[in-house]
matplotlib code that plots the C-alpha trace (Angstrom):
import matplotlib.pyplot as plt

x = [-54.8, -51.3, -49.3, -46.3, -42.9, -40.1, -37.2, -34.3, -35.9, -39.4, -36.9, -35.1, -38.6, -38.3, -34.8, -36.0, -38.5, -36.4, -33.7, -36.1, -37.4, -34.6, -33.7, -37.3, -37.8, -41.0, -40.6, -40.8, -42.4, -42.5, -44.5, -43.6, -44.7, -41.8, -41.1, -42.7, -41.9, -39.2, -36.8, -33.9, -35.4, -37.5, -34.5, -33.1, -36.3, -35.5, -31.9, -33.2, -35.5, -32.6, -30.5, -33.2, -34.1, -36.9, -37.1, -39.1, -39.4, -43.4, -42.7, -46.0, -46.4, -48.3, -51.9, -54.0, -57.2, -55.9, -59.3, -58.2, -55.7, -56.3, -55.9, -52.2, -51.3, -53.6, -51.8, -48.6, -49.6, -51.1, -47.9, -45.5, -47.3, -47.6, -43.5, -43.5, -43.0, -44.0, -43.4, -40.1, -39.3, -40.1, -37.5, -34.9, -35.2, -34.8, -31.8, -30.5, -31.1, -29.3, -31.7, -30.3, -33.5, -36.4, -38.2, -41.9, -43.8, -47.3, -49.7, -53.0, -53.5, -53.6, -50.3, -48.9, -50.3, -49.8, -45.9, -46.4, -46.3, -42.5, -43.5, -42.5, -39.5, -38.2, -39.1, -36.8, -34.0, -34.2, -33.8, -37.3, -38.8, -42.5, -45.7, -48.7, -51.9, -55.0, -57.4, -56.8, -58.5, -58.2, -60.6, -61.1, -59.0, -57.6, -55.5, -53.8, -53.6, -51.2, -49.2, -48.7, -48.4, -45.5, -43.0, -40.2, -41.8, -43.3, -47.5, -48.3, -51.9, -54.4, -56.7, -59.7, -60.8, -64.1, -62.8, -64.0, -60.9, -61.9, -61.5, -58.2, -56.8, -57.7, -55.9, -52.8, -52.7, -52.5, -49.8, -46.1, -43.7, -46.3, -49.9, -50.8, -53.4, -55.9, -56.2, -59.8, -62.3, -61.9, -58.9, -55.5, -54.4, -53.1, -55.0, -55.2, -55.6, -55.9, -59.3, -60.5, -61.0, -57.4, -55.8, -59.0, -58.2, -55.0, -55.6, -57.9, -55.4, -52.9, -55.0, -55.6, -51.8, -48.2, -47.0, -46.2, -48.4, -48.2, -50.5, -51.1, -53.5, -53.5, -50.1, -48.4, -46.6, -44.2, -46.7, -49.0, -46.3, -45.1, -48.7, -49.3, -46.0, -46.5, -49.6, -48.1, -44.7, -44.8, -45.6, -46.7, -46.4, -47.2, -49.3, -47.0, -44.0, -45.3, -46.3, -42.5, -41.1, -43.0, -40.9, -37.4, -35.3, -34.2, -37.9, -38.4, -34.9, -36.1, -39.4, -38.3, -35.5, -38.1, -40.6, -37.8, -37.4, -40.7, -40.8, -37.3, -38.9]
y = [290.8, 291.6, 289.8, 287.4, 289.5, 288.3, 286.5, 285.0, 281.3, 281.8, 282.3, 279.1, 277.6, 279.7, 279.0, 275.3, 275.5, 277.9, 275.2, 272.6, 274.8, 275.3, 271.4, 271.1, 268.8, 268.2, 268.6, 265.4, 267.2, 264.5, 264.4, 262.5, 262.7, 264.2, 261.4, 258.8, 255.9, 257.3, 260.1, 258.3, 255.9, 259.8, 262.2, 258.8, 258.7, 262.6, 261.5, 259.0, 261.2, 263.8, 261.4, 259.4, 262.7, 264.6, 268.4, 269.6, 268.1, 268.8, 267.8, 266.8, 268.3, 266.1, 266.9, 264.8, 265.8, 265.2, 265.6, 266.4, 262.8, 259.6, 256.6, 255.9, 259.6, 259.9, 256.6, 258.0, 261.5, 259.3, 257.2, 260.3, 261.9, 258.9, 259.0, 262.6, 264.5, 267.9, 271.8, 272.0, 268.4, 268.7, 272.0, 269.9, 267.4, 269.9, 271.3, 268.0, 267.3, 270.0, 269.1, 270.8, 270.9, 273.2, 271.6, 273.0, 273.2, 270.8, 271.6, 272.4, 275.9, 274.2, 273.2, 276.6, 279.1, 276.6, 277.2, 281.0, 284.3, 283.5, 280.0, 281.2, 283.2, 280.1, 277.5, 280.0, 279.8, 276.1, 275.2, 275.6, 277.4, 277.4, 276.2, 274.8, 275.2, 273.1, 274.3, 277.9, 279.2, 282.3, 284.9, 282.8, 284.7, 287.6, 288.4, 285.0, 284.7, 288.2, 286.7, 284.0, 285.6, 288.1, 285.7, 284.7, 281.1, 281.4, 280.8, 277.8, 277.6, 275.0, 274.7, 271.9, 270.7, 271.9, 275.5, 278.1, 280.5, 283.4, 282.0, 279.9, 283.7, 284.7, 282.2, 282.1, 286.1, 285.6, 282.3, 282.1, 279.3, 277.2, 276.4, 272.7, 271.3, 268.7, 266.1, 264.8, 265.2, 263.7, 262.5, 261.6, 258.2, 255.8, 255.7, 253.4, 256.2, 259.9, 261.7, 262.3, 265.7, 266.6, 268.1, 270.9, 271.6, 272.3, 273.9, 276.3, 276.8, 277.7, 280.4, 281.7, 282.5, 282.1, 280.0, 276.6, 274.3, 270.5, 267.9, 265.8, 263.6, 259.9, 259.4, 256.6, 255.3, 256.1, 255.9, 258.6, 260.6, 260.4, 261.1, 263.8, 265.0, 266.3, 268.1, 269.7, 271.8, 269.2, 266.0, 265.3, 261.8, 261.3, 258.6, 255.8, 257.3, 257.6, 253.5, 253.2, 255.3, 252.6, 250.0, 251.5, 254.2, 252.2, 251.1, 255.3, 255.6, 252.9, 254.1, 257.8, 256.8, 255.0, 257.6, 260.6, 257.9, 257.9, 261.7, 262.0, 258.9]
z = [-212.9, -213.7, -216.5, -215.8, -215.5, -217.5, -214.9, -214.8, -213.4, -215.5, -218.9, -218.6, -219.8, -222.8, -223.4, -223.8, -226.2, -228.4, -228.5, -228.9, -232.2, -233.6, -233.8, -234.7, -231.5, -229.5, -226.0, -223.4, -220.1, -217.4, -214.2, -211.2, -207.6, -205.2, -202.3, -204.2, -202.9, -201.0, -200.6, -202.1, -205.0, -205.6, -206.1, -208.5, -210.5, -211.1, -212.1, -214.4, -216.0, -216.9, -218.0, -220.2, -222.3, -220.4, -221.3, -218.4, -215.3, -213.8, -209.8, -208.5, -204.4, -202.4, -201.5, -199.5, -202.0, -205.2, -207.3, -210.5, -210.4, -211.2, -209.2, -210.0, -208.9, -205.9, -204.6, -204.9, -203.6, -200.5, -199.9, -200.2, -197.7, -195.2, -195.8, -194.6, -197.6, -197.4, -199.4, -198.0, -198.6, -202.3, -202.5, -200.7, -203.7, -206.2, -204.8, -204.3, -207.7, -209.0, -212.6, -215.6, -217.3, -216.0, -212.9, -213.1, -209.7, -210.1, -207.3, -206.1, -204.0, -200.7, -200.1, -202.1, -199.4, -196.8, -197.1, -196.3, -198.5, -199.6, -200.7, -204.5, -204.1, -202.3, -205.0, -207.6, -205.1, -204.9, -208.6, -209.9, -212.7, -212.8, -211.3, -212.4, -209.9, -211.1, -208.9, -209.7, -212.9, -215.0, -213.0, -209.8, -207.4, -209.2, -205.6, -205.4, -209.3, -209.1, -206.6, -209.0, -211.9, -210.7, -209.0, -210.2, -211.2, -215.2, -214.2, -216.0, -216.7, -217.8, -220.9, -220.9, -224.7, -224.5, -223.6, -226.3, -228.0, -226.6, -222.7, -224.4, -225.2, -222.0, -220.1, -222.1, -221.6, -218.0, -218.2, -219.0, -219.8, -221.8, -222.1, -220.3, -223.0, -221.2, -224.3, -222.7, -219.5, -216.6, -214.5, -215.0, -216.0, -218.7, -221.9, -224.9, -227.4, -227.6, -228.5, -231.9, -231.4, -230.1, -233.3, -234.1, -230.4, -231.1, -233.8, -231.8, -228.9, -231.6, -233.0, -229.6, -228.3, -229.0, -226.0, -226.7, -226.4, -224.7, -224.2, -221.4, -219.5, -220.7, -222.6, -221.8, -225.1, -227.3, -230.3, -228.2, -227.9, -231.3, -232.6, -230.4, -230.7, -234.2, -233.0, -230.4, -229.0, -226.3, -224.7, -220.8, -219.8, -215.9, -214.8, -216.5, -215.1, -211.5, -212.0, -213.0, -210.8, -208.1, -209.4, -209.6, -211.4, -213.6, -215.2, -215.4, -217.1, -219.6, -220.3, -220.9, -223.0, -224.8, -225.4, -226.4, -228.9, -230.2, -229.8, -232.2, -234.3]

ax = plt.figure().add_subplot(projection="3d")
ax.plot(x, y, z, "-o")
ax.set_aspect("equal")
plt.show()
């Protein structure tokens, strides 16, 4: 299995974090679903998240079998679809965009090889800079996983709490961009708290590789964030922002203005 190249889209991820660093800033990563709940209010909500302070953009593609989601997500996945978003839409919307901040691919494998053997090369020339598959792990499909790996996208990959520091090695070895830290089992969704465990798994993923590290599944507040934030080199808030991006652009611009805040707090 061959490692990520370096490139010119894949480096803009980089770029981030080292300016994040250097300011000692935590980075705001923020997932909504593309075409949720329309084209219009959708390519807005990605406006309002620029302008509000996210660092990273995580652009969730439709899927009809969104397992790993919870039911915020999987409702939104649903109603893009029924509104006839598809691969191709969710490039359009990128380019529209025209983000200045590093739009990150979030998908499962399906809808990837669906939109043919150029499906990657095309994302780069759209605007984006990565992709995250969830349904893809280190060692699964070492084929697919190269054709990952050496496109111009950085290969963001996935690391569960309970995964032991030699596998965390492993899959940060064969990722680029950052690390995407699960903070708990299970699905996706708004929490009250973080788990207890969360900082010895950082500390463990830390030990393992030199990626940056953010956290994600269950923030939802700008106290999460802030806690979490001192833990990590970044923050992924999703389901709360897909229930805001339901409402309008303007409740996403509020809450992410909010939660940078926390973040800088």
């Amino acid at each position: 299995m061959a490692s990520p190249p370096a490139t010119t889209s894949s480096n803009s991820i980089a770029r981030r974090f080292d300016a994040l660093r250097k300011k000692s800033r935590t980075a705001l990563v923020c997932y909504v679903t593309a075409g949720h709940p329309d084209v219009e209010r959708s390519l807005a909500t990605l406006s309002a998240l620029e302008e509000g302070g996210a660092d990273i953009i995580e652009l969730g593609v439709p899927f009809s079998d969104p397992i790993a989601d919870g039911p915020i997500i999987q409702a939104s996945s649903q109603h893009a679809l029924e509104k006839g978003m598809t691969y191709d839409g969710v490039l359009s919307l990128i380019e529209r965009a025209r983000l200045q901040v590093p739009v990150v691919l979030f998908s499962y494998l399906n809808p990837i090889l669906a939109a043919g053997p150029d499906a990657l090369t095309r994302a780069a020339q759209a605007g984006a800079s990565g992709i995250l598959v969830t349904d893809i792990p280190v060692g699964a499909d070492p084929v697919r996983e190269e054709w990952l790996g050496n496109s111009p996208l950085s290969f963001i990959r996935l690391v569960a709490p309970t995964t032991p520091v030699d596998r965390m090695a492993e899959i940060a070895r064969h990722g680029s961009g950052f690390v995407y830290l699960i903070s708990r089992l299970g699905v996706t969704g708004i929490q009250e708290s973080t788990a207890a465990t969360l900082p010895d798994v950082i500390d463990r993923l830390r030990s393992a590789t030199e990626l940056p590290i953010c956290v994600g599944f269950g923030i939802s507040t700008p106290a999460q964030a802030r806690s979490v934030g001192k833990l990590a080199d970044g923050v992924v808030v999703g389901s709360a922002l897909v229930k805001a991006a339901g409402q309008s652009p303007q409740e996403v611009l509020k809450l992410t203005r909010t939660l940078r805040e926390g973040l800088d707090g």
